[in-house]
C-alpha positions as CSV (number, residue, x, y, z in Angstrom):
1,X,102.2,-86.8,236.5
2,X,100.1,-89.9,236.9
3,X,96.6,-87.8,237.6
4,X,97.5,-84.9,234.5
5,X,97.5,-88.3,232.7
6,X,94.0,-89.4,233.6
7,X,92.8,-86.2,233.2
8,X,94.0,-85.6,229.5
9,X,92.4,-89.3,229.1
10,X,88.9,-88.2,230.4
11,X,88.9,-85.1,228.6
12,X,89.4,-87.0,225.5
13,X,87.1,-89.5,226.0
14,X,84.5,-86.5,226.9
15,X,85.3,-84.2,223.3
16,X,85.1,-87.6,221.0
17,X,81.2,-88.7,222.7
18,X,80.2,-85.0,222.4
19,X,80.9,-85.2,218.7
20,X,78.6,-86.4,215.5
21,X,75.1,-85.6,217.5
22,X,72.1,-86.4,215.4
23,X,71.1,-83.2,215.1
24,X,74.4,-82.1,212.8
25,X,72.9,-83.0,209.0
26,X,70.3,-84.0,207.7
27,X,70.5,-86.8,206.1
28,X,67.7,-89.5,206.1
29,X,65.8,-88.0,203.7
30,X,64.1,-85.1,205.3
31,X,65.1,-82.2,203.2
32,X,63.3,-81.1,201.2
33,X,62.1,-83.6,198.3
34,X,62.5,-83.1,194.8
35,X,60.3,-83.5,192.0
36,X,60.6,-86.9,190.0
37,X,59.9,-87.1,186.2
38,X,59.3,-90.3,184.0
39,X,59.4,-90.4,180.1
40,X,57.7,-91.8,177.9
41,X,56.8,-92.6,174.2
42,X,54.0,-90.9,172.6
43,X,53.2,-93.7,170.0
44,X,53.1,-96.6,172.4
45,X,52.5,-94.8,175.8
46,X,55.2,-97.3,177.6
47,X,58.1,-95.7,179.8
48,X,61.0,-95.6,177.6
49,X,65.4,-94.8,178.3
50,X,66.2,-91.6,176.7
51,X,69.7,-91.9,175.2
52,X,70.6,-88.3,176.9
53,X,68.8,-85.7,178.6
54,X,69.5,-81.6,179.0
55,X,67.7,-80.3,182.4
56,X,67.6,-76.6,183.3
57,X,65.1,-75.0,185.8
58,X,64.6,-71.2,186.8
59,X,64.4,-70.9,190.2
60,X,63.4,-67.1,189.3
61,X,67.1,-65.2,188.9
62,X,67.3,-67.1,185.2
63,X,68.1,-70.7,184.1
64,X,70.3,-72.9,185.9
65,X,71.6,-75.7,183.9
66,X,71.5,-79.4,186.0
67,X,73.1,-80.8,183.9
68,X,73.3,-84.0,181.3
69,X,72.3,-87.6,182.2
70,X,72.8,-90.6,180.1
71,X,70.4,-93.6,180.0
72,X,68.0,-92.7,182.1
73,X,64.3,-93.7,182.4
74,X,63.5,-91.1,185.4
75,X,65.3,-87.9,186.7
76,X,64.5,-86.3,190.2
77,X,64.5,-82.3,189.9
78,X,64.1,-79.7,192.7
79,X,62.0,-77.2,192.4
80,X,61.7,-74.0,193.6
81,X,61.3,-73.1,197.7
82,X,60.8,-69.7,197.9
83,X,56.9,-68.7,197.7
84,X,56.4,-68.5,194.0
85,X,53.2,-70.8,193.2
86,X,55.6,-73.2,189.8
87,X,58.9,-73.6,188.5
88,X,59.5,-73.5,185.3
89,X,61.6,-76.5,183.9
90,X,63.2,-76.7,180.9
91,X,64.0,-80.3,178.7
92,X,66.3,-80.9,175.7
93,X,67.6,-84.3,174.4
94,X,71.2,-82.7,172.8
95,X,73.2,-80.3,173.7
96,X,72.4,-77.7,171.4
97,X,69.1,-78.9,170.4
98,X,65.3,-76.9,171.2
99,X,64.5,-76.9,174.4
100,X,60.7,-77.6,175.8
101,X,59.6,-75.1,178.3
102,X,57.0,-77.0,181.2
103,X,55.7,-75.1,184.1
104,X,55.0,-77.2,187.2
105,X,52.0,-75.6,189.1
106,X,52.0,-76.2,192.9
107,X,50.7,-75.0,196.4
108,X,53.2,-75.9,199.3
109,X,53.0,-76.7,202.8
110,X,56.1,-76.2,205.5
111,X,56.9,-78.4,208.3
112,X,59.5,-78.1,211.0
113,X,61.9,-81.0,210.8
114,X,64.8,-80.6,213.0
115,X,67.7,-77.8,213.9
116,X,69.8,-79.6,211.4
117,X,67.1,-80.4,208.3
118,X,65.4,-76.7,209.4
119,X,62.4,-76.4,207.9
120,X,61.0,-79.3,205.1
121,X,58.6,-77.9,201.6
122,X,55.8,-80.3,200.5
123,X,54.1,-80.0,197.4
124,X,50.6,-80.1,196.7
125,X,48.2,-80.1,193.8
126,X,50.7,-80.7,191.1
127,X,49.5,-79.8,187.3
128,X,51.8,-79.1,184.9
129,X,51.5,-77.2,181.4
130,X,53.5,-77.6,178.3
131,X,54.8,-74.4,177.0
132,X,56.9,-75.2,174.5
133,X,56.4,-78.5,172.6
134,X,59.7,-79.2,170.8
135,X,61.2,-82.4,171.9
136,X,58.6,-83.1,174.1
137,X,55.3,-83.4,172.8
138,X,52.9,-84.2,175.3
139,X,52.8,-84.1,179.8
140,X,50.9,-86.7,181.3
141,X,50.4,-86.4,185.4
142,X,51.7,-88.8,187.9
143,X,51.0,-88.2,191.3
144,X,49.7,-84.7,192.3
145,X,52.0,-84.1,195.4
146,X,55.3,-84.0,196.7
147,X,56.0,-85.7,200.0
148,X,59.0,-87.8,198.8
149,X,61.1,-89.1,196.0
150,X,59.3,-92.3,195.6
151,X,56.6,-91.9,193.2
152,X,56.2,-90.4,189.6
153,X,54.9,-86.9,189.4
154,X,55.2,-86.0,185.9
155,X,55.5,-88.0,182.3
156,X,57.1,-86.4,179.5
157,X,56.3,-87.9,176.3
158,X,58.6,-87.6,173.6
């Protein structure tokens, strides 16, 4: 009885260090970054807090609605990873309000990361065209790639 009782200790102590490897998710900011826009006023050209903004993107099966954000000066969208060359983004400051349409132009690069991140997307050569100009009247480019969620791609100026 004494040695079943060291062996059910050791085979405990063996399935709780083989659990939680490293490998399991990916979560120090591997992935796959995301696109970060800014606003800003046209009159004074200063970043400005939008009361509330309405983000959808088509990630090419239709819009998908990301939702509404309050007070915000900055919002950090992901765009699309399949191999179409933009994503098309669409703004709105209410709910049912006109929308602006802005297509994000992009070349991307793939790197292997790990079993658990898989495989990470960088974008490259960032322009982006306004579309539709109703709220936002004006795009303004920030940095022209992609490699994390630090830095300010795009400016939308309302």
């Amino acid at each position: 009885m004494k040695y079943f009782t060291y062996l059910i200790l050791i085979c405990g102590i063996f399935m709780i260090s083989s659990c939680g490897g490293d490998d399991d998710i990916c979560e120090s900011g591997e992935g796959t970054p995301r696109m970060k826009v800014a606003f800003k006023s046209l009159a004074s050209g200063k970043e400005v807090t939008l009361d509330s903004v309405y983000v959808a993107v088509d990630y090419g099966s239709g819009k998908v609605q990301l939702g509404k954000l309050q007070k915000i000066n900055s919002r950090l969208i992901p765009l699309r990873v399949d191999d179409s060359p933009y994503t098309d983004v669409y703004f709105r400051l209410e709910n049912k309000a006109p929308e602006s349409h802005v297509r994000i132009n992009y070349t991307t690069k793939t790197a292997y990361v790990s079993p658990g991140c898989g495989i990470k997307k960088t974008y490259e050569n960032l322009n982006s065209e306004l579309k539709q100009s109703n709220p936002v009247q004006k795009v303004e480019a920030g940095q022209n790639q992609i490699e994390n969620e630090d830095k300010i791609n795009l400016y939308l100026l309302f």
